[in-house]
N, C-alpha and C positions, 0 to 999 in steps of 0.2 A: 283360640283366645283363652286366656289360662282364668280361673274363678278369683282370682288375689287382687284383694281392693285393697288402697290405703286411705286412710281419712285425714283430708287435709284441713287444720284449725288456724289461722292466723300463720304465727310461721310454723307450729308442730304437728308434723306428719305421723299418724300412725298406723300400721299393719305389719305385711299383709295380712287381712282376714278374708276367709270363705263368707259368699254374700249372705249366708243365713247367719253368721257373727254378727253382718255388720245390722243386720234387722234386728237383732237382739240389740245392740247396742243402743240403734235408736230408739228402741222400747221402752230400754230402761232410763233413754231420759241422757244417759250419755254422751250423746253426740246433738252438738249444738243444730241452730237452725240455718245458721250460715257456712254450714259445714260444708265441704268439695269434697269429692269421691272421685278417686282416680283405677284406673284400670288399665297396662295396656298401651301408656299417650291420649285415652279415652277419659275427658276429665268432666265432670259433669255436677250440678248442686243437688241438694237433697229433693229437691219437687220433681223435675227432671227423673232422679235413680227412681224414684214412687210410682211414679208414670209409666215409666216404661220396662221396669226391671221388677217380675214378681217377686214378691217372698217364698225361699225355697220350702220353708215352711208350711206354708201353706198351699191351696190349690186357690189359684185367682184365675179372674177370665184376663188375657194377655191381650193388649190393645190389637196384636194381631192375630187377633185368633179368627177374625174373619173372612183373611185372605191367605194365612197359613193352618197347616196342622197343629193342631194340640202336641205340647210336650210333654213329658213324664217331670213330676214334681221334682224343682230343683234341676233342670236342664239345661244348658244354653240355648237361648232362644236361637232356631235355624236364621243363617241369611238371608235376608231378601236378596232375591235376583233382580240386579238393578239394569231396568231393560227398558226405560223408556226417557222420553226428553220431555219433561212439562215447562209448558209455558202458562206463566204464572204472574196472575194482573188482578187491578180491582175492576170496577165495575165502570165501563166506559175510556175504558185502559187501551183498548184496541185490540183486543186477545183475535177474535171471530176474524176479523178483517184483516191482520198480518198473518194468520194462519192460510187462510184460502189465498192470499197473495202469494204467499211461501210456496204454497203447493204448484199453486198455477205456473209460478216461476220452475221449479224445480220440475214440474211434468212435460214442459218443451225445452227443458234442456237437449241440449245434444249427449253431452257428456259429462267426463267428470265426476259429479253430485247430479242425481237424480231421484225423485221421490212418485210415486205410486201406489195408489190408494189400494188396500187389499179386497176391499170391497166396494161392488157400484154405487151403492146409494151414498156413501162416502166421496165419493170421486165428482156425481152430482150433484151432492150439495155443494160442497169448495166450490167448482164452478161453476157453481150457477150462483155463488155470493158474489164471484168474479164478474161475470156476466151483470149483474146488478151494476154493481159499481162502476163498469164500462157504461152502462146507460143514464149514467149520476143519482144512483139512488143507495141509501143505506142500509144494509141489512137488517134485518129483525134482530133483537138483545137476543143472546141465547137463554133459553127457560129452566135449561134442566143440563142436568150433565153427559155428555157425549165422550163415548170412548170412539175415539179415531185412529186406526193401525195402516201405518204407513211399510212398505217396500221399500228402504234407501240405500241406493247403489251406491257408494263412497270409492269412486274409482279402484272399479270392480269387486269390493268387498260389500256383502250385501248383510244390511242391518235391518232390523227390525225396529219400527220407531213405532210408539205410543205416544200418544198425544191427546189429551184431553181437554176440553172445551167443555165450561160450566158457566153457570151464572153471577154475576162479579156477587152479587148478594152474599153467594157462598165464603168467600174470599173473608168478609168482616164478622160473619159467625164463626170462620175458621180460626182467627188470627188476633181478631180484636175482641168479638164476647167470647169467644171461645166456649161455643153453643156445639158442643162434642157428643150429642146426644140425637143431632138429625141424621139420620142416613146420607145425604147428599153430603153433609160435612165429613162425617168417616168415609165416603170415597175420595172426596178430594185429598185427606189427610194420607189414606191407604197409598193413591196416587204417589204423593210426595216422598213417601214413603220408599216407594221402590225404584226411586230417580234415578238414571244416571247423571244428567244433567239439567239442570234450570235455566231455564231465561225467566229474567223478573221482566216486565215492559211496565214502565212507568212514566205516565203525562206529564210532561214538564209543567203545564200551565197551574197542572193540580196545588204544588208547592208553593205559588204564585198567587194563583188567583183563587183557589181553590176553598170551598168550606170549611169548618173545622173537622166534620167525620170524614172528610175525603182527605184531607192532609192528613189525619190518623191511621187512617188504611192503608197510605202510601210508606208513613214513617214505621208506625209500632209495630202495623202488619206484616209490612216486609222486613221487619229485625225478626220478630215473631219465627216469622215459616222460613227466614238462615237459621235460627237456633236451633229450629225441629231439625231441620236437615244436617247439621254438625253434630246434632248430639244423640240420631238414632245411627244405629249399625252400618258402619261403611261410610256414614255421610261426611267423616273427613276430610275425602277426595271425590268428593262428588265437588265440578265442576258449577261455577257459578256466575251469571254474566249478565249484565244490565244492558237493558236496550228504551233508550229513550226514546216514546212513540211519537209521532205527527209532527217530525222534526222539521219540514214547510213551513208549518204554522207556527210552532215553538222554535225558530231559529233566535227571534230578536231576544225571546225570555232566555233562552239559556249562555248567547252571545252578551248578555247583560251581567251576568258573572264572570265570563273571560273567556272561561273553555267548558264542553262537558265536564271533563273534570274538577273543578271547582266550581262547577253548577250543584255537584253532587255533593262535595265536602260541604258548601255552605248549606244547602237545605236538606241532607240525609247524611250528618253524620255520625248518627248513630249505624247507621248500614252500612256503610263506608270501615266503621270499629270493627262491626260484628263479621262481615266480611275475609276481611285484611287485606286480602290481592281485590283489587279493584279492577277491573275490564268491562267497559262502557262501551254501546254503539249509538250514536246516533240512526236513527231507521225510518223511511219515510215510504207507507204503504200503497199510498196514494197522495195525489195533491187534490185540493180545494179549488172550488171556484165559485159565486156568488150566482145564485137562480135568477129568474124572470120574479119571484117570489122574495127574492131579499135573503132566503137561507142559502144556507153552506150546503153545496150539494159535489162528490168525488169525482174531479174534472175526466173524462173521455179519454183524454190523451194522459193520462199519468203513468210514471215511468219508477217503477219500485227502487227505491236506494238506500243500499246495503242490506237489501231485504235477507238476505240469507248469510251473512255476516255473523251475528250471534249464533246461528246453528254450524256453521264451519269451525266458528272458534271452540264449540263443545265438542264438535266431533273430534278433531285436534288435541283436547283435552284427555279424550274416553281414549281415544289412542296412545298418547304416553302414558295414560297410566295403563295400559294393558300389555305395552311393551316392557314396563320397569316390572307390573308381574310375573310376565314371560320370565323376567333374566332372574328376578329373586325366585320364582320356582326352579327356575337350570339351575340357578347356584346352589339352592337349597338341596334338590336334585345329586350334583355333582358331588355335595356334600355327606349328602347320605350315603351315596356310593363309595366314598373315599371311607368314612366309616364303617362300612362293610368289606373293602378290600381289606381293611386294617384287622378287622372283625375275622373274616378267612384266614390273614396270616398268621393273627396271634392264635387261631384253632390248630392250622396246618403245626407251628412252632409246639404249640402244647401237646399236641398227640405228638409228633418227633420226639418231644423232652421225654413224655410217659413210654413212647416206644424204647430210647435209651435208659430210662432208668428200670424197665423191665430186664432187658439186657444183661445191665450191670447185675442187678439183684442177681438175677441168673444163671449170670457168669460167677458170683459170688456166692450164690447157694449150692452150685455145683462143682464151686473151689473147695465151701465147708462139708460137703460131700466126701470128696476126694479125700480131704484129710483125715475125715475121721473113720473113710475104708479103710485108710493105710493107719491110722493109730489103733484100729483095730487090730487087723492084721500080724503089726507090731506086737501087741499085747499076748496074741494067740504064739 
């Protein structure tokens, strides 16, 4: 990726400049505060470039410096390696309980998609939240942040999945106060960070029935953590897909709009903007059913649907685009090659031409030779 920004003002574009130009510029006052900074198809506003893009000028600590190496002042920040799928919810979203359904589903598969906890105590927990919710009880809220690494066989191709489990708390310091100063928040953000894919899961009833800070966390938050994600390194095509949770019980609220789809346009259309491609699952972890006690306790016989729907559809995603990188490196590839065959013959041609014009000289200094033995000779 080449260092040439252009700053875009209303309709006047200008560069390219080197990014220690364009910090000069905003320095001196230059460059407005509604300014856009392009890069690359990388288009991004001036708070965003501050954030996340250092001054070459200077030495600053780099939001990722504590998951990556330190760079030499003025470097392109290295890639992240985007190697994992979060699934990303607020607080009572259903994160805990579609993840250990996911798994459980995916660890008696036969085939196909298959998933496999890399370590026991991991594999324990999921099912034994499983095991809970077979006996109609709900798990404990998660406390703190969980990295969970998965083994997912994708018909026969085996991936490594990342997947992390935190506390929804986290989620509205992430996104809404944007309280970037807690450790738990810089892992969640780190997280995010090195995606390859997101599932958001979002409560229908939230939008509906839901408080005012909980219809914020659903609406601002999740425009929020699409911004983060389109506008840090790579996150262009990073894959993105809504899954509407405890669709049982949210059937009648979101059939009261028409379809998912325009459940979503009407009450998240700003996420819907920030998006563009839209891809919606309905998803249902478990069903409900009324206690001896008058509460909602997760019915015995519940039957997961579409529970692994959004992770197929990301896998499907990570795979085209790994395949159009495959072909644009062959072509790139092919291209360099062809450049170098070009590159040998016009080497091969130019020593021929210098081989010939040695020749000639040669033939021609030994012509002027010849002549002036014999206009010697002559003279004698």
């Amino acid at each position: 990726m080449s260092d040439e920004w252009y700053i875009e003002e209303g309709a006047e574009s200008r560069g390219p400049f080197p990014l220690a130009e364009v910090f000069a510029l905003i320095e001196r006052k230059e460059v407005g505060e509604d300014a856009w900074f392009n890069r690359d198809g990388l288009r991004i506003d001036l708070p965003t470039l501050k954030q996340h893009w250092p001054d070459p000028r200077i030495r600053l600590d780099e939001p990722w410096a504590d998951v990556l190496p330190a760079n030499p002042v003025g470097a392109e920040p290295p890639p992240v390696e985007r190697d994992s799928i979060l699934i990303l919810g607020r607080r009572r979203a259903g994160k805990t309980v579609y993840l250990a359904t996911l798994y459980n589903t995916l660890w008696k598969s036969i085939g196909g998609l298959t998933m496999k906890a890399l370590a026991g105590p991991t594999h324990k927990m999921l099912t034994g939240i499983t095991e809970q919710l077979r006996r109609g009880r709900w798990p404990e809220a998660t406390l703190g942040t969980r990295q969970l690494e998965f083994e997912l066989d994708d018909h026969g191709h085996k991936r490594l999945v990342v997947a992390y489990d935190y506390s929804g708390e986290n989620f509205r310091r992430a996104f809404v106060d944007e309280d970037t100063e807690s450790s738990e928040v810089k892992k969640l953000l780190n997280y995010l960070d090195r995606a390859a894919a997101v599932i958001l899961l979002i409560d229908p009833a939230v939008a509906v029935e839901g408080e005012h800070d909980e219809v914020v966390d659903d609406d601002f938050g999740m425009v929020q953590a699409v911004e983060r994600i389109r506008n840090w390194h790579g996150g262009h095509t990073v894959p993105v897909v809504l899954a509407l949770t405890k669709g049982d019980r949210n059937r009648e609220i979101i059939q009261s709009a028409g379809t998912k789809r325009e459940f979503i346009l009407r009450h998240y259309p700003a996420l819907v903007r920030t998006l563009g491609k839209l891809t919606v699952f309905t998803i249902s972890a478990v069903q409900e059913q009324s206690g001896p006690d008058g509460a909602v306790h997760p019915s015995p016989d519940s039957v997961p649907i579409n529970i692994d729907k959004p992770l197929v559809h990301c896998l499907e995603q990570i795979r085209r685009r790994e395949q159009l990188k495959r072909k644009k490196e062959a072509r790139h590839a092919a291209h360099q090659a062809q450049i170098e065959r070009v590159r040998r013959e016009e080497k091969v041609l130019h020593d021929f031409n210098w081989k010939v014009a040695f020749l000639v000289a040669g033939i021609v200094i030994i012509g002027l030779c010849i002549c002036a033995l014999i206009w010697i000779l002559r003279s004698d």
